[in-house]
SESE-39273 format. One line per 10 residues: number of its first residue (from 0); for each residue z, y, x of N, C-alpha, C, O. Coordinates in steps of 0.1 Angstrom, whole numbers, plus 5000, padded with zeros to 4 digits. Each point is the difference from the previous one (the first is absolute). Layout:
NUM> Z Y X Z Y X Z Y X Z Y X; ...;
This chain:
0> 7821 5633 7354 4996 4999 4986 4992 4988 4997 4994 4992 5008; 5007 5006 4979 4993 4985 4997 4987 4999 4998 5001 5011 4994; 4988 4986 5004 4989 5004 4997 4996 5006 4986 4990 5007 4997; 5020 4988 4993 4998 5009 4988 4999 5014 5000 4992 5006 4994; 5019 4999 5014 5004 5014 5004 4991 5007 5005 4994 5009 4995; 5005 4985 5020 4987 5009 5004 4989 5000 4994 4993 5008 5004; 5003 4985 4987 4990 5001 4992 4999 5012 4987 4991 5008 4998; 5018 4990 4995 5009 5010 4996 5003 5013 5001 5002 5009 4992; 4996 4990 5025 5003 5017 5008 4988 5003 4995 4998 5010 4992; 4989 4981 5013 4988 5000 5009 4995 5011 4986 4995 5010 5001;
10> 5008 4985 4988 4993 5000 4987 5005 5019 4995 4993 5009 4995; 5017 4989 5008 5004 5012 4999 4998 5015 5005 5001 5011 4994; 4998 4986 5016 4995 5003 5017 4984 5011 4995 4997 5012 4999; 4997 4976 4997 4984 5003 4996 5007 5006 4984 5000 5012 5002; 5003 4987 4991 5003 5002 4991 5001 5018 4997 4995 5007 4990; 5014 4997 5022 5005 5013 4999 4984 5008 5007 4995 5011 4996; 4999 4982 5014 4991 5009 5001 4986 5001 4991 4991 5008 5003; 5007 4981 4985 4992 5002 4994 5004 5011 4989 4992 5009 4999; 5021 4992 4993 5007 5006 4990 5001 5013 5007 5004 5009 4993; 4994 4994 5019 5004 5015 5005 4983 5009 4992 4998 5011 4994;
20> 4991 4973 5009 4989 5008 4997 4992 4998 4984 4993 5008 4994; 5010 4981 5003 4992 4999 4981 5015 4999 4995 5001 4993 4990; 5015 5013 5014 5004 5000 4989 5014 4988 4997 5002 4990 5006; 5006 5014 4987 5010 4989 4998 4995 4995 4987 5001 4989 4997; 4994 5022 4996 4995 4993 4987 4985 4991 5001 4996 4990 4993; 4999 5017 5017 4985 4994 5003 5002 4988 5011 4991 4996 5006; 5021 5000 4996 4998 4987 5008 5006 4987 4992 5010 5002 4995; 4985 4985 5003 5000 4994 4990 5004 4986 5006 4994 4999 5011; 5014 4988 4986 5004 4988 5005 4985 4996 5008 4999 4996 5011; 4990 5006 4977 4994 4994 4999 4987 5003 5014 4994 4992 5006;
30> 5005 5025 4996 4993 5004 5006 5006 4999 5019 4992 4998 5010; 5021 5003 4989 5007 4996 5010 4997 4989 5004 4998 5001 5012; 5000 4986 4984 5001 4989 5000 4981 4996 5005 4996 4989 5003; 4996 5025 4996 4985 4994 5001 5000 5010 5016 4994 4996 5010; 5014 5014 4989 5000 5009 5016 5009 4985 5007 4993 4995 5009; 5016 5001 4988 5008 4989 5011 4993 4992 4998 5007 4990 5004; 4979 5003 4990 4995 4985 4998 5012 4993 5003 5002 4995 5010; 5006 5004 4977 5012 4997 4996 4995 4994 4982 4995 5007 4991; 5009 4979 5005 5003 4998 4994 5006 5012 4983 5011 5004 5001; 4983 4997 4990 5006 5004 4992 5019 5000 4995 5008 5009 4998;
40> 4991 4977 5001 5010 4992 4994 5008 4996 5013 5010 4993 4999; 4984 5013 5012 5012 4996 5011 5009 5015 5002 5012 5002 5003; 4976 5010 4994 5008 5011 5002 5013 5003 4987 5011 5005 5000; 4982 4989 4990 5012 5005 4990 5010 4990 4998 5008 5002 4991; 4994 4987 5018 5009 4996 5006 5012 5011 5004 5011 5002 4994; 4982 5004 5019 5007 5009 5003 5005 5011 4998 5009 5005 5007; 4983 5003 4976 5006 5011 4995 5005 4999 4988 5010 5004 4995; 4975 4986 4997 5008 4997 4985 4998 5008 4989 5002 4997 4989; 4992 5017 5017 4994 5009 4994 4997 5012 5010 5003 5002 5012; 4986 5008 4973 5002 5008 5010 5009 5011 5003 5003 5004 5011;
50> 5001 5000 4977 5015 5008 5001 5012 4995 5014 5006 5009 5006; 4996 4979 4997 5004 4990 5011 4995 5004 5013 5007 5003 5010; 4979 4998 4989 4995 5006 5012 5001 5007 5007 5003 5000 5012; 4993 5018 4973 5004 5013 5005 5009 5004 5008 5001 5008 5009; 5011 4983 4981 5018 5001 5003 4997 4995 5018 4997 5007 5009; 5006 4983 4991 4997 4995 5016 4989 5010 5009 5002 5005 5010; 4990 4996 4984 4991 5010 5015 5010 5012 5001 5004 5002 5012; 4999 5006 4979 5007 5009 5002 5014 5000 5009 5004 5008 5008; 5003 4980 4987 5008 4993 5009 4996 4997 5015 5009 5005 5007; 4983 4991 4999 4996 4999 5012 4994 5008 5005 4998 5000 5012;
60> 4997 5012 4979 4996 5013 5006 5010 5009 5005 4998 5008 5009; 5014 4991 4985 5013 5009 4998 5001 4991 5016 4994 5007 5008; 5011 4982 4996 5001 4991 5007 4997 5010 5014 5007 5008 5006; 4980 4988 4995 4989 5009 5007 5003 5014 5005 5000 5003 5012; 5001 5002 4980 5005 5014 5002 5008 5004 5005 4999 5009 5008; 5017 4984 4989 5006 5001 5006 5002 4995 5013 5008 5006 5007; 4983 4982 4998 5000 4995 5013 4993 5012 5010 5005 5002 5011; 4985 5004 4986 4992 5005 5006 5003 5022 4997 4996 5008 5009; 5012 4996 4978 5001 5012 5005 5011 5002 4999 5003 5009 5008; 5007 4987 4984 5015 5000 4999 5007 4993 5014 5003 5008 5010;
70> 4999 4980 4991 5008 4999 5012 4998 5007 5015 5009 5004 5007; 4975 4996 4998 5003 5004 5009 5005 5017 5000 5007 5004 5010; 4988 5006 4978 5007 5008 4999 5010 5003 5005 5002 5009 5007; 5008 4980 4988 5016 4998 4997 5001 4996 5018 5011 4997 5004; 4982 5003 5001 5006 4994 5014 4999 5012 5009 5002 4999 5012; 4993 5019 4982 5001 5009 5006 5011 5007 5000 5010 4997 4993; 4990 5014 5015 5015 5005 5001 5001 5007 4989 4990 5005 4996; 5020 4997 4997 5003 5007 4987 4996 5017 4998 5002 5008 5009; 4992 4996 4979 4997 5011 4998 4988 5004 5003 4990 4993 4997; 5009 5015 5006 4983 5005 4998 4994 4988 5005 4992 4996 4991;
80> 5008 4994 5022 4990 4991 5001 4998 4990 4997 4990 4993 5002; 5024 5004 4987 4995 4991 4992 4990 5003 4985 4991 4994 4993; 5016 5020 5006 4986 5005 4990 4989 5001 5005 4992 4995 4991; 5001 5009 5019 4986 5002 5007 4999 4984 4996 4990 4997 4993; 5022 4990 5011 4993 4990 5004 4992 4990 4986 4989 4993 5000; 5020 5010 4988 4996 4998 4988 4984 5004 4998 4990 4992 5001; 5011 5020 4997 4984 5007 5002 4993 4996 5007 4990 4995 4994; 5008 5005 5016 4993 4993 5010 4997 4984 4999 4990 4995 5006; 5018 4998 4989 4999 4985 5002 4989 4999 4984 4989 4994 5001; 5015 5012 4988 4991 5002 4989 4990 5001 4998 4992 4995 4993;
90> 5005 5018 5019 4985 5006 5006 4992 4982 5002 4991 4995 4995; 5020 5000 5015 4993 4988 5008 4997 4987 4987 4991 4991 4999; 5019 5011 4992 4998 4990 4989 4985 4999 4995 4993 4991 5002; 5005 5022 4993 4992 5005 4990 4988 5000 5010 4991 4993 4995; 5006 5011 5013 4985 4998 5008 4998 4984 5010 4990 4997 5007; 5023 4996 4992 4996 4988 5012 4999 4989 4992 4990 4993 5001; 5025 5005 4989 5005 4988 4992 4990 4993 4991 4998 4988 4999; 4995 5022 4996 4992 4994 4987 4987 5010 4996 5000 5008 4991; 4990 4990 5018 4991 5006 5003 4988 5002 4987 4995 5010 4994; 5005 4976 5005 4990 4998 4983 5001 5011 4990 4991 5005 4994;
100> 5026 4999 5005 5003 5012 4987 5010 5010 5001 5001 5008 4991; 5006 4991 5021 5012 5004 5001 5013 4996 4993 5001 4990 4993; 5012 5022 5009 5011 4995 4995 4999 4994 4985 4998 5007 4990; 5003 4981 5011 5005 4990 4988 5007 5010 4991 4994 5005 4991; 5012 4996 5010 5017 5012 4996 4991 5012 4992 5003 5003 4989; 4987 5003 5017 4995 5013 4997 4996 4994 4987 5006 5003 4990; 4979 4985 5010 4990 4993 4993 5009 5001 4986 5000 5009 4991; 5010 4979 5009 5008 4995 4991 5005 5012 4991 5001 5000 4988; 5000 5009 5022 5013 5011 4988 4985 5005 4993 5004 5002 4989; 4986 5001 5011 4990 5003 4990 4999 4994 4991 4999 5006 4989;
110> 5001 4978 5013 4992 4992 4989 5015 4999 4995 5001 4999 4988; 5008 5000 5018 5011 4997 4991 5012 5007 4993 5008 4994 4993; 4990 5020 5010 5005 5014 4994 5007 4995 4983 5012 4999 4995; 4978 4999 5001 5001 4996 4986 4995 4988 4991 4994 4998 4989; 5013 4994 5025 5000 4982 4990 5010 4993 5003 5002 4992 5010; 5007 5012 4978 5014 4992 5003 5003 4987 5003 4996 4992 4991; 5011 5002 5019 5001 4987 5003 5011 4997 5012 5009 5007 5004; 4988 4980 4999 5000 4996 5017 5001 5006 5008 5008 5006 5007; 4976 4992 4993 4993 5007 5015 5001 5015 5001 4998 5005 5011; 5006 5002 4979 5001 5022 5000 5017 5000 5002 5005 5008 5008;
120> 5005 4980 4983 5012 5000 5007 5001 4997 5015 5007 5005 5008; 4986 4989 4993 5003 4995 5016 4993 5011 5009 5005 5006 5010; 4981 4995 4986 4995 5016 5007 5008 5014 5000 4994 5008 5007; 5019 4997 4987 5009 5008 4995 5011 4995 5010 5004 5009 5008; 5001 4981 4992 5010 4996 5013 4997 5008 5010 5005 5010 5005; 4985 4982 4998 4995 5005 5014 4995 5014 5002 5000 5003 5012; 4997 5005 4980 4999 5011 5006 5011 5007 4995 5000 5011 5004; 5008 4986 4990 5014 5004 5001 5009 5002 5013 5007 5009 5005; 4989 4977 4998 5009 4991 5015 4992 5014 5011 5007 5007 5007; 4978 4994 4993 4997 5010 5008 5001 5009 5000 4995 5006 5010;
130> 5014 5002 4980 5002 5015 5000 5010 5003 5007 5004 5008 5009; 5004 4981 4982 5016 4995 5008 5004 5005 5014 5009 5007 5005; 4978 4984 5000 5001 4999 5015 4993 5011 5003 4999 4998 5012; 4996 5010 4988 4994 5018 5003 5011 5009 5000 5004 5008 5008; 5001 4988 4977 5010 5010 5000 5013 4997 5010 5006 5008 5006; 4998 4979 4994 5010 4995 5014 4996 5007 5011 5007 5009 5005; 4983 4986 4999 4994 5006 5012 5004 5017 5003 5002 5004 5011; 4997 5004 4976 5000 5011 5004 5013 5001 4995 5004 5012 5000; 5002 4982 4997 5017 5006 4999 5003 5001 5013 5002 5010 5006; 4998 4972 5000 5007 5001 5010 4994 5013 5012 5008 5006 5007;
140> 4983 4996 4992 4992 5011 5006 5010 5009 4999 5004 5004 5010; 5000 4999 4980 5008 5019 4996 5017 4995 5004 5010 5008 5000; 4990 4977 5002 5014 4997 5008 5003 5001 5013 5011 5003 5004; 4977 4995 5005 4997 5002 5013 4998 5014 5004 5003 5004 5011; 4993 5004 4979 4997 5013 5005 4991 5007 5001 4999 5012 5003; 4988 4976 4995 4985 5002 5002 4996 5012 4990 4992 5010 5002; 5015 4987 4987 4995 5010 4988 5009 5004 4994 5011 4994 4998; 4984 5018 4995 5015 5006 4992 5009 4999 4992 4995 5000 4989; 5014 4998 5012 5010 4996 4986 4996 5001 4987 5005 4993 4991; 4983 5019 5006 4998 5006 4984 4990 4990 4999 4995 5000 4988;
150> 4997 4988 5021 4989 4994 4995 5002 4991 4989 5009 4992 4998; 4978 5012 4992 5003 4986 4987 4993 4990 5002 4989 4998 4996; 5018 4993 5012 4998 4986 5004 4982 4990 4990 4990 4995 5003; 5016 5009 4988 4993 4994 4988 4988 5008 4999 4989 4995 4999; 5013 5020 5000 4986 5007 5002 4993 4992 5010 4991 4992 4998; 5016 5014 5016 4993 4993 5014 4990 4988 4995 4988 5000 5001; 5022 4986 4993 4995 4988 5004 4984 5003 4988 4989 4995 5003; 5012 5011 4987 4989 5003 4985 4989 5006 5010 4988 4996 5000; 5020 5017 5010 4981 5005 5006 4996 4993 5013 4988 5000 5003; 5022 4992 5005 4992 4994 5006 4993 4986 4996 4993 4994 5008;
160> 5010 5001 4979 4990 4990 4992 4992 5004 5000 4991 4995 5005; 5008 5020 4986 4990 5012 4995 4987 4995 5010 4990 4994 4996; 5015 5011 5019 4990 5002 5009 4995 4985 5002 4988 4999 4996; 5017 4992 5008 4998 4983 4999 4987 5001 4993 4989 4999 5006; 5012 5003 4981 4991 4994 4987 4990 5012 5002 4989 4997 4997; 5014 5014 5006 4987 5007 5003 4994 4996 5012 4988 4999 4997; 5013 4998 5014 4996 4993 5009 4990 4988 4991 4988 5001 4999; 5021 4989 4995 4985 4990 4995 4993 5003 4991 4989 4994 4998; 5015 5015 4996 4992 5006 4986 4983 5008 5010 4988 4998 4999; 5020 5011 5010 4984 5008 5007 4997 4990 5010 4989 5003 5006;
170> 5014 4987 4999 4994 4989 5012 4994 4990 4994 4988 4998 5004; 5018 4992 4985 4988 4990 4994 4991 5008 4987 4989 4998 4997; 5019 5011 4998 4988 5004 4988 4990 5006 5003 4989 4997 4996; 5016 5017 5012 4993 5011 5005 4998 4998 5013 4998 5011 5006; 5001 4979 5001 4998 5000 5010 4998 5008 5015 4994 4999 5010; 5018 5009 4983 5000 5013 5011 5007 5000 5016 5012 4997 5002; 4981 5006 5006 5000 4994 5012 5014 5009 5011 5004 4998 5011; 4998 5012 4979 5006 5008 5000 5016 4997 4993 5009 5008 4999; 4991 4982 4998 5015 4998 4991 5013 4995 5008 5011 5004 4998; 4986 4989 5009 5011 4995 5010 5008 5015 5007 5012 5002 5000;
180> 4972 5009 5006 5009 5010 5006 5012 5007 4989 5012 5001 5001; 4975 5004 4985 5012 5005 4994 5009 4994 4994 5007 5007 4992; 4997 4980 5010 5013 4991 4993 5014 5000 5011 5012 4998 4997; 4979 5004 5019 5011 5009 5005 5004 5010 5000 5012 5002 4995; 4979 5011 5010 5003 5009 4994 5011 5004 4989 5011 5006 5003; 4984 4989 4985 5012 5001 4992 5010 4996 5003 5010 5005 4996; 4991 4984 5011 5012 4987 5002 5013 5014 5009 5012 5001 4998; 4979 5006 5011 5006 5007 5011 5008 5017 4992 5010 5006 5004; 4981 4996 4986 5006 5011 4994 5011 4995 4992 5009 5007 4998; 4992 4981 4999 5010 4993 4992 5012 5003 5012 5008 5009 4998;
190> 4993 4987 5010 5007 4996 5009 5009 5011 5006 5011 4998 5004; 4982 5014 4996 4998 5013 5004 5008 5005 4993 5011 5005 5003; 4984 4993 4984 5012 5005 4988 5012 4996 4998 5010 5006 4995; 4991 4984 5010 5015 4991 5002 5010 5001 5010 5011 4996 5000; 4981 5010 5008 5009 5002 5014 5010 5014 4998 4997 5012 4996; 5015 4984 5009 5009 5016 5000 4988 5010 5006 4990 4997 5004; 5015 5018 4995 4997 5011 5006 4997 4998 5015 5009 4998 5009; 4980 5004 4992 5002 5004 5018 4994 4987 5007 4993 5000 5010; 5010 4991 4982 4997 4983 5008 4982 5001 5001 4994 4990 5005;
């Protein structure tokens, strides 16, 4: 890479873990640019705005995500362990990746629920792209045998988000020390429920 680039990453990089914690709306060219003792006018070089910005952090967060809970996922054996492995790599997202505030992904869909744009189209991709891939996961699951033919894929992929987001909702808000157990827990009655008779 050329030095622009990595510079670029570098900015970005910092970028996603300040915005996990004051915000996509609360992170600003300008405030960025005083966290990187960065030039003003060199950062907006690089985005141009801040609408520019959001769009890009989001972009390298999706990036992110999938480097770290999507592919290796995808490198497990098909069906149930690649669903465990989704879940599990998520778990790891959300308590290792970005400590300051947690999932980026979670933050964003609050403040951006209802402000049409860029940055809420591009936040809507992506968790589109993730349900996608839940509900894949548990197809191929009910193709292998792991789970029953009558499963609704799409239910599946909706409650094990469900549990995801209650996981960070009772661990950074409520800080309940207790949340991890029960986000398996449920993760396993999920699972339980999916499995033919008898399994």
């Amino acid at each position: 890479m050329r030095k622009g680039e990595l510079t670029h990453q570098a900015i970005l990089e910092r970028a996603i873990q300040l915005a996990s914690r004051v915000g996509l709306q609360g992170l600003s060219i300008g405030g960025l640019a005083e966290e990187l003792q960065l030039s003003k006018s060199g950062l907006f070089a690089h985005f141009r705005s801040k609408t520019s910005l959001q769009v890009e952090i989001l972009e390298a967060a999706t990036a992110l995500f999938t480097e770290r809970v999507i592919r290796p996922a995808l490198m497990q054996p098909r069906g149930e362990p690649r669903v465990r492995a989704l879940f599990e790599n998520w778990l790891t997202w959300e308590r290792e990746l970005v400590p300051e505030g947690g999932c980026i992904f979670v933050a964003a869909a609050t403040e951006l629920d209802d402000a049409p744009g860029p940055a809420r189209d591009r936040l809507v991709q992506t968790q589109r792209d993730w349900m996608d891939c839940l509900a894949q996961a548990a197809r191929i699951a009910v193709a292998e045998g792991h789970f029953h033919k009558d499963v609704d894929v799409e239910q599946f992929a909706h409650d094990e988000n469900a549990l995801l987001l209650g996981f960070h909702h009772a661990a950074r808000l409520l800080k309940e020390p207790r949340a991890e157990t029960w986000a398996r827990r449920g993760f396993e009655a999920l699972l339980r429920a999916a499995r033919p008779a008898g399994s």
